[in-house]
N, C-alpha and C positions, 0 to 999 in steps of 0.2 A: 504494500500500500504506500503509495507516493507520500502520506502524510506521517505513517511511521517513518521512514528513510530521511524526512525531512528535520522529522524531534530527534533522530539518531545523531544528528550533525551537532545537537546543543548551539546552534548560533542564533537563533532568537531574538532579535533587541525588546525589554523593556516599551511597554504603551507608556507612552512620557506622562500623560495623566493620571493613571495605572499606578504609577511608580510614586510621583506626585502627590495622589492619594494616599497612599499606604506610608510612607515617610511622616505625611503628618498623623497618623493615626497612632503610627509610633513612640508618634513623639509626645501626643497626649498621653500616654500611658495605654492603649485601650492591645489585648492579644488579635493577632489578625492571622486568620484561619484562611489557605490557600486553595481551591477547589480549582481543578482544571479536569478536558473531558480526556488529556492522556492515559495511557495505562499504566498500570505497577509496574507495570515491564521497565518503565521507562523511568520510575523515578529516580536511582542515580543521575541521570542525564537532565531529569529535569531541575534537581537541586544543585547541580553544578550551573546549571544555564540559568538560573532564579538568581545566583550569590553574583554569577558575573557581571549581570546586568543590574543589579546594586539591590537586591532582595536579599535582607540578612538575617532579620532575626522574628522571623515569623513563627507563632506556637505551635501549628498543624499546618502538614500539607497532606491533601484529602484528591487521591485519582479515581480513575476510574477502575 
């Protein structure tokens, strides 16, 4: 599936609003729980591609 092969790559950029958002949500103190429609399969790949694009310290991240 061209969209696995795709999240295989980990190169992803960050939704700047996305990012924007979540920074301050951080910063008010509030936990911010990650939902994507990826698979298990994939979450190494997608926690590396999350930190790189500057998502650090989120409480859960919840796949498919």
């Amino acid at each position: 599936m061209a969209f696995d092969k795709w999240v295989d790559k980990g190169t992803a950029e960050a939704i700047e609003s996305s990012l924007k958002l979540y920074d301050e949500l951080v910063k008010l103190g509030f936990k911010v729980f990650l939902l994507t429609g990826r698979s298990e399969r994939h979450r190494n790949v997608t926690v590396e591609n999350l930190t790189k694009s500057g998502f650090h310290d989120w409480e859960k991240l919840i796949l498919r």
